[in-house]
Every structure is written in structure tokens, then in C-alpha cells.
N, C-alpha and C positions, 0 to 999 in steps of 0.2 A: 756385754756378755755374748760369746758368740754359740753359732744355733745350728748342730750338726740335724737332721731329719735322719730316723735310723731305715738303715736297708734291708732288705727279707733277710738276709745272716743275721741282724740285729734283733729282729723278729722272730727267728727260729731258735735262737739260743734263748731267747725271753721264755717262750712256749714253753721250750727244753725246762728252764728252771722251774717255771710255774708248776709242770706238770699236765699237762694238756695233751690231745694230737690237735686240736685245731682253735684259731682265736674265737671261732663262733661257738664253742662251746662255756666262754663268758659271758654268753646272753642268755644264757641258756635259766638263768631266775628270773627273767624278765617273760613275761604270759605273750604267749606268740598274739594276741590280739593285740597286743600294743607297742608290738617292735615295728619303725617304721620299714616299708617296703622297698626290695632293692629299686636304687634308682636308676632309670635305662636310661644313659645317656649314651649317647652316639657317636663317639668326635665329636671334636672343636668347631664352635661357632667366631666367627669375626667379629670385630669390634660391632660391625654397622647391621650385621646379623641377628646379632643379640639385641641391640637396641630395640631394631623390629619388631622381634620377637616380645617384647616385655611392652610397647606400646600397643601392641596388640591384644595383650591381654591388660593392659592397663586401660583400654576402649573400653571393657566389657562392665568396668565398673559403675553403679550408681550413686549418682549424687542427690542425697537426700535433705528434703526440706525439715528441719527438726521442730516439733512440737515436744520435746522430752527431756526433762532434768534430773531433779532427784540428786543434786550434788555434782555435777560437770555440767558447765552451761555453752553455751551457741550465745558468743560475744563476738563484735568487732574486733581486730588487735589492729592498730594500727601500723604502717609501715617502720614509722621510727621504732618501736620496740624492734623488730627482725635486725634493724641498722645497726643497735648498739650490743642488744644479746648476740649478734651474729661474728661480733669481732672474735678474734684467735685468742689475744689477752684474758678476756672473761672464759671462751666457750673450751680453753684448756687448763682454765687456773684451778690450783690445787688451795687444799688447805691452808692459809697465809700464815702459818708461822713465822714466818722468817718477816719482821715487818716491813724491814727495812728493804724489800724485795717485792715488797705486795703492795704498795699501798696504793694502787689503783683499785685492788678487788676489794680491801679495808674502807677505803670512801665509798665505794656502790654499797658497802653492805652498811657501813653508817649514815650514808642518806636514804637509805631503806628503812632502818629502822628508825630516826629521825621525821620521815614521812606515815609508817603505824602509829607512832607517837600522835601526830597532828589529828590521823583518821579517827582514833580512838580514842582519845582525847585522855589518855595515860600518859604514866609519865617515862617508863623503858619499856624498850620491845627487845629481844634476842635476835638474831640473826637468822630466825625463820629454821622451821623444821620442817620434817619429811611431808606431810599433808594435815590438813583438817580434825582426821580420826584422832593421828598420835599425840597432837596438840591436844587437845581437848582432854587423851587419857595425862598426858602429863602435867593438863593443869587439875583433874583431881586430885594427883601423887604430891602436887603441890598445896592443895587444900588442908591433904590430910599429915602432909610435913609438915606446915608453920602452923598447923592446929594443934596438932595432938590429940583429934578426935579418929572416931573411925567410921561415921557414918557418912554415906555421900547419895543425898537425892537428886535424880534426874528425872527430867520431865519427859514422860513415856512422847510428846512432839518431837523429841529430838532424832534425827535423822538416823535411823533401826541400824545403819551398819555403824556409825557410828558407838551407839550404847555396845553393840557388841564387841568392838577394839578397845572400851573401859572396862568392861565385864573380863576380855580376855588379861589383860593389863592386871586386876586387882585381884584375879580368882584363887592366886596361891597367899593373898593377904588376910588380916585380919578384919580388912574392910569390908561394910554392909553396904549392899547400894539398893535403895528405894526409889519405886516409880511413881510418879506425879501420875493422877489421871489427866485426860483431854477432856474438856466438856463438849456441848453439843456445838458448842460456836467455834471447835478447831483450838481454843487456845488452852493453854495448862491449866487445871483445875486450879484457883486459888484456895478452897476449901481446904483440898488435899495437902497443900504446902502447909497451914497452920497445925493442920492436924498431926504433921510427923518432926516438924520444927522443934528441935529439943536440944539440951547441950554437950547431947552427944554429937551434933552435926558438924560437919567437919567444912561443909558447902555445897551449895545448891548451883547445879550447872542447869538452863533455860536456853534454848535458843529462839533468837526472833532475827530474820523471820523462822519460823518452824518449817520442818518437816513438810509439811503440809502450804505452806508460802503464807502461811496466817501471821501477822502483828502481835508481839506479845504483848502485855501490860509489863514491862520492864521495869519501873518506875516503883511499883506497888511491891514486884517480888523482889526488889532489891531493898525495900524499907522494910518487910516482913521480915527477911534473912537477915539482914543487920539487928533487930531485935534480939537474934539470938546470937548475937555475937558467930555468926558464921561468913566464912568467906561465898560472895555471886559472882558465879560465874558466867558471863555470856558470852555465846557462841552467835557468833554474827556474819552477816554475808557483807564483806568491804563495801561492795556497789551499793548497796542500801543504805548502808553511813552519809551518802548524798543528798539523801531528803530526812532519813530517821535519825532520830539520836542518836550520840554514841553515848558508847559506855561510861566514859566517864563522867558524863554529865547528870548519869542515874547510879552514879557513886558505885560503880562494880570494883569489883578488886582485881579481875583476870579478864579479859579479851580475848577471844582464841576463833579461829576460824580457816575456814579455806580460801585460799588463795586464788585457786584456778581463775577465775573470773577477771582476774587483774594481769591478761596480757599473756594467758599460757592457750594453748591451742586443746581441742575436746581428742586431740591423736590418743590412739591407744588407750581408750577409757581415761584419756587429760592427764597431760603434764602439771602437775600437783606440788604447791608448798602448803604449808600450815603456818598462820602467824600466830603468835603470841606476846601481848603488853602488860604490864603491871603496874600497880599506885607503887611510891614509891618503896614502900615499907618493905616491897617482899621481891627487891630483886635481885639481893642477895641468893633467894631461893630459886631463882628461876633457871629453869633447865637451859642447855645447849649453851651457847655463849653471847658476848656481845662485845663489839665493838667499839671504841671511844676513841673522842679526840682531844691530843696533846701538842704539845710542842717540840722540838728539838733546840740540840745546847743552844744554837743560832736565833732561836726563838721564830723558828719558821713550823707553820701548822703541818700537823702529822696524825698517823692513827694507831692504832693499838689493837689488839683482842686485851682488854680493859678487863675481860670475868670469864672463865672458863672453867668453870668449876666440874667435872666431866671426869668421869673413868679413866680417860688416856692420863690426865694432870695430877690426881692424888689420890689416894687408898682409895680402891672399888667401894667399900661399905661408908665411904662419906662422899660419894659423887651425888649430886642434887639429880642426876638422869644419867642411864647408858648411852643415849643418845649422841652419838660420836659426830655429825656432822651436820648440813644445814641443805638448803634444797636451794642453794646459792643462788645458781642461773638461775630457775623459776623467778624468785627473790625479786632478781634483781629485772627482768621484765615487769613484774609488778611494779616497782622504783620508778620505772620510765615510764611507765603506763600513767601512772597516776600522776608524773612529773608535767607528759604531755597533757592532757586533759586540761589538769589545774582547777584551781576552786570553782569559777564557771561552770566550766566543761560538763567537771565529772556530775555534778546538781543537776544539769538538764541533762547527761546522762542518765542518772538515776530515774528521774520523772520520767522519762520515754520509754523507759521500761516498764514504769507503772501503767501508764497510760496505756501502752499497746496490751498490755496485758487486760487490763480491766476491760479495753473494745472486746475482745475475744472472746473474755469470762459473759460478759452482758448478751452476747449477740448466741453462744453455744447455749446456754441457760432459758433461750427465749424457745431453742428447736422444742417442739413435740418429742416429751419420751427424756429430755434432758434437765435436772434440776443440779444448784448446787447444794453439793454436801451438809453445807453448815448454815443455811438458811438464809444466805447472801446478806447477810450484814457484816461479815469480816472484812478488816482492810488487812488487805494482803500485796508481796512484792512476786513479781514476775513467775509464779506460780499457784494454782487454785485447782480444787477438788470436786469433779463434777462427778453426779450419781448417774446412772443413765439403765432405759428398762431393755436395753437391745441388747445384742447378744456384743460383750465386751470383745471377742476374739475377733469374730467376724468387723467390729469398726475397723481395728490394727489390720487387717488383712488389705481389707479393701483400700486402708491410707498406703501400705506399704506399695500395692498396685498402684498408685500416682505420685509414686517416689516421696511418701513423706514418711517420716517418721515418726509415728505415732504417741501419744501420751504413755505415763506407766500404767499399767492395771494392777492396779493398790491390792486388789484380791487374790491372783498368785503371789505377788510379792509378798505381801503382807503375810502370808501361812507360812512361807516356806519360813520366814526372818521369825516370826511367831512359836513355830515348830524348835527352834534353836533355843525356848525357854525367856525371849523379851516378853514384853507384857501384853496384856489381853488385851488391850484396845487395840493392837492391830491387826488384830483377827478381824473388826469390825468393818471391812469396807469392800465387801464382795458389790459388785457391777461398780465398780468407782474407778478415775481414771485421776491422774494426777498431769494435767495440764503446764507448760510453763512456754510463754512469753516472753522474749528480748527484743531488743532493740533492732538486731536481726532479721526478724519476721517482716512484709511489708504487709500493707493493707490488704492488698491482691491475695497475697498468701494466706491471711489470715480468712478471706471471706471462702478463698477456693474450699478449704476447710472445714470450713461449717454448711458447702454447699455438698459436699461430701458425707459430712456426718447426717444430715435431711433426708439424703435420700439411702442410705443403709436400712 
């Protein structure tokens, strides 16, 4: 299609029609405090001018030590994920309809899902959704399809902006959503879950690790929840799957989680996919699509979009999800990440991030003025909640002055996420700092730190 740019006559009969004297008078509903300001440029700069120019102010930037998670973590990526996410075939590939055209991006995304399958220890995954959040709300839409209930409990540990992309998700439905309390040890109240367990339940979403980087009892709220015949749901961090259970081995029905961690960089608040797996009974109902492999007449192996059951494919009011695409790339870094590693690998991956984390937790815990949260008996992964009697702003000031990036403070966060009508226990954590540890981190780093935090 060719592309004429129109000239001032093109522009002045436009005017002419709209009815206008001048095009700035189009912005004119826009609050002059937020229209941006003319930009003064000068003339043209040279190639090697501009370069200058932008290395110069790319000098100015700081490179910061990260102490801070809360759902995008400070991971290694190795070189081979940039090698294979980085080709032209994947990093310009469309939707694979066409199979017979695709089927290099149909293999990455069936050995992607093939590899959730192994992590999770389910038996289908979809082809990966947009992040974390939407996964999570689309496996209650799933809960409460193949039930035919309308109630869905969630455990107030579950990560605040998360509940609020379910809350957003169900609020024009019929569905009821209840919060699990926290106890004093960080993990979901069990009390609470017996107490609201009924056959109206439609499923119980839990994540471990929590919110908070505490361990669930997994095992225990997936045998309470099957009691009542309701579908568990757990929300899980993949890099933990290395040393913790998975899900299918504490009989969950749904897996769902964020991806970032699995070879996506923290750019831009983190390049983000969401996975999801299922037993088999319900993957008929699972949202987005997926992937399989077949034969051709020749009898040579091939792949397919196998299930797409999706708004674009059949009547809008029988699509299992709106959800029109997949977070492919991300995906498929994940794919290679966890290809490289490998069973080994990823297991003393995992451990080394427990272990750096618990140095850190034991050594800040010991400073004067610092205790943890929940009374240091939780076993937790790569994140921990310390209380502290010093002035919470003033630590992040002084960290940010020696280039680190400091822990969250649970206490603004937690009001403002609070204020938006989630539950009252996260009102509860003023002077608290939400710590997180990777692999990442070295020893140096970790003591400079706490040598930092001593003398504040």
C-alpha cells in the first residue's frame, strides 16, 4: 500500500472542513498542565553526533544493586536464551495459523508446553498467556466454568495486585470472592479455609511461595479443598518447582504463575508471560490455545494449534476466554531457559537461591532494631519480611545513595493496595520491608548491606 505524507494544502483544507482557524485548537480539551512542551530542536545532528550525544547522557545513568521483588525478580539469563530468542524467525513470527508455514514457532511452543507439563507435573499447559495476574484471573473463570459454582476463595498471601486483576476480572459477575486470613507465621490461615469451604465453592486459589516468600502447607489445603469437591488452585514461582513440590504431586487441578523468572529480563517493570497447566479432565476448558503433535500423509512428525477454542474460532458467548493471543517470545525464552539449565542445573539453581537468601535473612535479623516479621520459623524462597524500629524511608534513601535498590515497604504499599477495598491484613505491616534474594546477589553484596542497614 503506498503512503503519500499530506502537505500544508492538505492540512489547510482539512482545517477548512473540520472548521477550525488553527490545528492547535484540537488540544485544546487536553489541560494545558499535561500537553507536552514545544520541543527546541536545532537542526540536524550527524550520525556520530548523535551517538555522542545519547552516550553521554546514557553515562549519567545508575546501575543499581537490587534488593527488591514483589513479582519481577534480578535472575541470571543466560547467553543462549538472547541466541535463540534473538533470531528474526521467532522475534517476527505472527500467529501460526497457517501450519504448514509455522511450524518452527508450533515446535518452540510445543516444547514449551511439553516442558510446563514436566515442571508441574500436570498433564496440559496452553501456549502461555499475557502475565501471572491474567492467568490466575483465568483460572478462576475456569473454576467457576467446569463447576458451576459461584464462589471463589483466595488467600489474602496472595500477591495484592494480583487479587485485584481477579476482583477486576469477576466484578460484573455473579461471583463471590472470599479472603483467607494470614496467621501470625506468614502462611494462609487453615482455620479460615475450613470455615468458608461449602458447596458453593467453586475453588480455592493459594500461592506458595506467598506474597510474603513464606511456604505454604500445599498438601493439607489441597486435601481440605477436595473434600469439598472444589477445584486448587496453585499459584507458583517455576524456579521453586527445583527444590518444592509441584503441583501435581499435591493433586492440584490448575498451575498458573508468572513466568518472568524463567529468562525474561526485569526491562520495563519485566518482560512478562503467565503459564498455565491442567489434570487432564479440564483441558478442554482451558483458556488461550494449545499446541499438539501430529503426523503428515508421509508419516513424517508435525504440529498443529490442536484447541483454540477463543473468540476469533466460534460464537463470542461459547469462547472458554477473550483472550486472543499468547506472550510467545517471553514463552519461548522460558523453553530455552529451562532446556539449558536442565534437571541438574535448575535444582542447584533453585537451592542457591534459597541459601543466599536465608544468609541475608539470618545476618539482617541479628542487626539491633531488626526482627523478622513472623517469628523466624518460616521456610521461605528468595523473599522474607523483616520488621524494623528505624525510620523505613530514611533506610531506602541512604541504600539508594550507594546505588542499591532497596527492599519494598510493605507499609505504603500495603495502604494504598488496602485503600482499593483488598483485605485487612494488609493494612497490618507498617515499619516492614519485604526483602528478596537471588542468585544474583554475591556475598560482598549481601554483607555491604547489612553493613549499611547497622549504621542508619
Amino acid at each position: 500500500m503506498n503512503y503519500t505524507s499530506e502537505n500544508q494544502k492538505d492540512r489547510k483544507e482539512m482545517i477548512n472542513v473540520i472548521g477550525v482557524d488553527d490545528i492547535n485548537e484540537l488540544f485544546d480539551v487536553i489541560p494545558k498542565d499535561l500537553r507536552a512542551k514545544e520541543l527546541n530542536i536545532t537542526g540536524g545532528k550527524t550520525e556520530q553526533e548523535l551517538l555522542s550525544y545519547f552516550s553521554d547522557i546514557a553515562s549519567k545513568n545508575k546501575v543499581l544493586t537490587s534488593f527488591r521483588g514483589a513479582g519481577v525478580y534480578d535472575h541470571f539469563i543466560p547467553s543462549l536464551v538472547g541466541e535463540v530468542v534473538g533470531r528474526s524467525e521467532f522475534w517476527t513470527a505472527y500467529t501460526p495459523y497457517q501450519a504448514e508455514a509455522s511450524q518452527g514457532t508450533l515446535q518452540a511452543i510445543f516444547e514449551y508446553q511439553s516442558l510446563i507439563c514436566a515442571l508441574t507435573g500436570l498433564d496440559t499447559s496452553n501456549a502461555s498467556l499475557y502475565d501471572g495476574a491474567t492467568a490466575i484471573a483465568e483460572a478462576a473463570l475456569l473454576a467457576l466454568r467446569v463447576s458451576r459454582k459461584s464462589k471463589i476463595l483466595i488467600s489474602s498471601a496472595l500477591h495484592p495486585e494480583y487479587i485485584q486483576v481477579v476482583k477486576t476480572y469477576l466484578e460484573n459477575s455473579k461471583a463471590k470472592l472470599v479472603f483467607l486470613d494470614v496467621s501470625l507465621d506468614g502462611m494462609t490461615e487453615k482455620k479460615t479455609l475450613d470455615a468458608n469451604l461449602d458447596e458453593d465453592t467453586a475453588g480455592v486459589i493459594i500461592q506458595s511461595p506467598n506474597y510474603f516468600g513464606v511456604i505454604e502447607d500445599m498438601q493439607t489445603m489441597s486435601v481440605v479443598t477436595k473434600r469439598a469437591s472444589s477445584l486448587f488452585v496453585a499459584v507458583v514461582n517455576p524456579l521453586s518447582l527445583g527444590v518444592f513440590k509441584a503441583p501435581g504431586e499435591y493433586n492440584a487441578d490448575i498451575a498458573v504463575g508468572e513466568g518472568q523468572v524463567l529468562g525474561s529480563s526485569m526491562s520495563m517493570g519485566g518482560m512478562t508471560f503467565g503459564f498455565m497447566a491442567v489434570r487432564k479432565a479440564l483441558e478442554w476448558k482451558i483458556p488461550g490455545r494449545i499446541v499438539g503433535q501430529t503426523t503428515d500423509k508421509r508419516g513424517n512428525r508435525g504440529f498443529v494449534l490442536t484447541l483454540q477454542s477463543r473468540e476469533q474460532h466460534i460464537r463470542r458467548e461459547k469462547a472458554t476466554s477473550n483472550i486472543c493471543t499468547n506472550a510467545s517470545l517471553n514463552a519461548l525464552a522460558g523453553c530455552v531457559f529451562l532446556s539449558g539449565w536442565g534437571d541438574y542445573g535448575f535444582k542447584k539453581l533453585a537451592e542457591i537461591n534459597i541459601s543466599k537468601a536465608r544468609y541475608a535473612y539470618d545476618r539482617i535479623k541479628s542487626l539491633k532494631g531488626f526482627k523478622s516479621k513472623f517469628g523466624g520459623n518460616e521456610v521461605f524462597f528468595n523473599e522474607f519480611v523483616i520488621e524494623t524500629e528505624k525510620d523505613v524511608n530514611k533506610i531506602n534513601e541512604v541504600l539508594l545513595k550507594n546505588s542499591i535498590l532497596g527492599p519494598l515497604d510493605l507499609s505504603t504499599h500495603h495502604c494504598t493496595l488496602a485503600s482499593l477495598g483488598l483485605p485487612e491484613v494488609l493494612k497490618n505491616f507498617k515499619n516492614c520491608f519485604l526483602f528478596c534474594v537471588t542468585e544474583q546477589r554475591t556475598k560482598s553484596e549481601i554483607d555491604k548491606l547489612v553493613e549499611i542497614l547497622s549504621k542508619v
